[in-house]
C-alpha positions as CSV (number, residue, x, y, z in Angstrom):
1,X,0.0,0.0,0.0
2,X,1.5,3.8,-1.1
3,X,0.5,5.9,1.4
4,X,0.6,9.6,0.7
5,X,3.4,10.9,2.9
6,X,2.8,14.7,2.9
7,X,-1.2,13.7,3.8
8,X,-0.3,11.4,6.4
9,X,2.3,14.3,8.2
10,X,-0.9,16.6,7.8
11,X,-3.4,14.3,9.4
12,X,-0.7,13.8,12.1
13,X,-0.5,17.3,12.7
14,X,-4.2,18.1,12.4
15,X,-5.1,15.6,15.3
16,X,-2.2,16.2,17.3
17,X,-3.1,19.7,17.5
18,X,-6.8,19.0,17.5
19,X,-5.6,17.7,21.2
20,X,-3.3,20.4,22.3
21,X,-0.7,18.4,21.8
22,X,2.6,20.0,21.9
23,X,5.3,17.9,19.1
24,X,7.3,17.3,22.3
25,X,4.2,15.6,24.2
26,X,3.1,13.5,21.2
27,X,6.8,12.3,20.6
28,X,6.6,11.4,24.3
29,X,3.5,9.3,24.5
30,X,4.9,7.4,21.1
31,X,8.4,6.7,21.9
32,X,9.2,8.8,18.8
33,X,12.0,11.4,18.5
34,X,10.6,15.2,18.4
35,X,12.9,15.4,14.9
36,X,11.5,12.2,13.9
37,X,8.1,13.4,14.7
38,X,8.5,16.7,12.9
39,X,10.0,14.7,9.4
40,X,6.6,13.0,9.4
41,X,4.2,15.8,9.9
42,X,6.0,17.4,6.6
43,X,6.4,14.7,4.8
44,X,9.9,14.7,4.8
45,X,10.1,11.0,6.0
46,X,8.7,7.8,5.4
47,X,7.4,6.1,9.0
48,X,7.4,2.6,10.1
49,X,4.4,0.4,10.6
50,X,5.0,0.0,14.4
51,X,5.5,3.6,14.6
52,X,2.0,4.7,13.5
53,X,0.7,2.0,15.6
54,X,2.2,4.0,18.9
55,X,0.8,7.1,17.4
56,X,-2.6,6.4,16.4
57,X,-2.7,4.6,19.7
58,X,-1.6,8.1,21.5
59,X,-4.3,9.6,19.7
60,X,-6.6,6.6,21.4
61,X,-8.0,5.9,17.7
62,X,-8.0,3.1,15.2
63,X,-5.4,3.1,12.8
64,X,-7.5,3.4,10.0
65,X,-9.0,6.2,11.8
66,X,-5.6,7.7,11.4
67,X,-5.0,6.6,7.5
68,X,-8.3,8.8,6.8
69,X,-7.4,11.7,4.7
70,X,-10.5,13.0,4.5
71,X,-10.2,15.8,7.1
């Protein structure tokens, strides 16, 4: 599966600040680096599966929830 990398940082981004979630907190609660972090939410970097797993799961939502680019 292609997933669109720039729409995926921006859906990142959206919910994380959708739950006043500073970049630092959000790294935090999914064992992520902040740089790491910030490469995804601009698309700079691809992510690993496990590592939207610990996201979506910070955001307390279903991974396909997540993979919804229909904001």
């Amino acid at each position: 599966m292609n997933i669109d990398l720039v729409k995926l940082g921006q859906k990142i981004k959206f919910e994380r600040i959708r739950r006043n979630l500073s970049q630092e907190e959000l790294a935090e609660l999914s064992s992520l680096s902040v740089h790491g972090l910030s490469n995804v939410e601009t698309g700079k970097t691809d992510i690993r599966y496990t590592n939207l797993l610990q996201i979506s799961k910070a955001f307390d939502m279903r991974l396909c929830e997540l993979l919804d680019f229909n904001l």
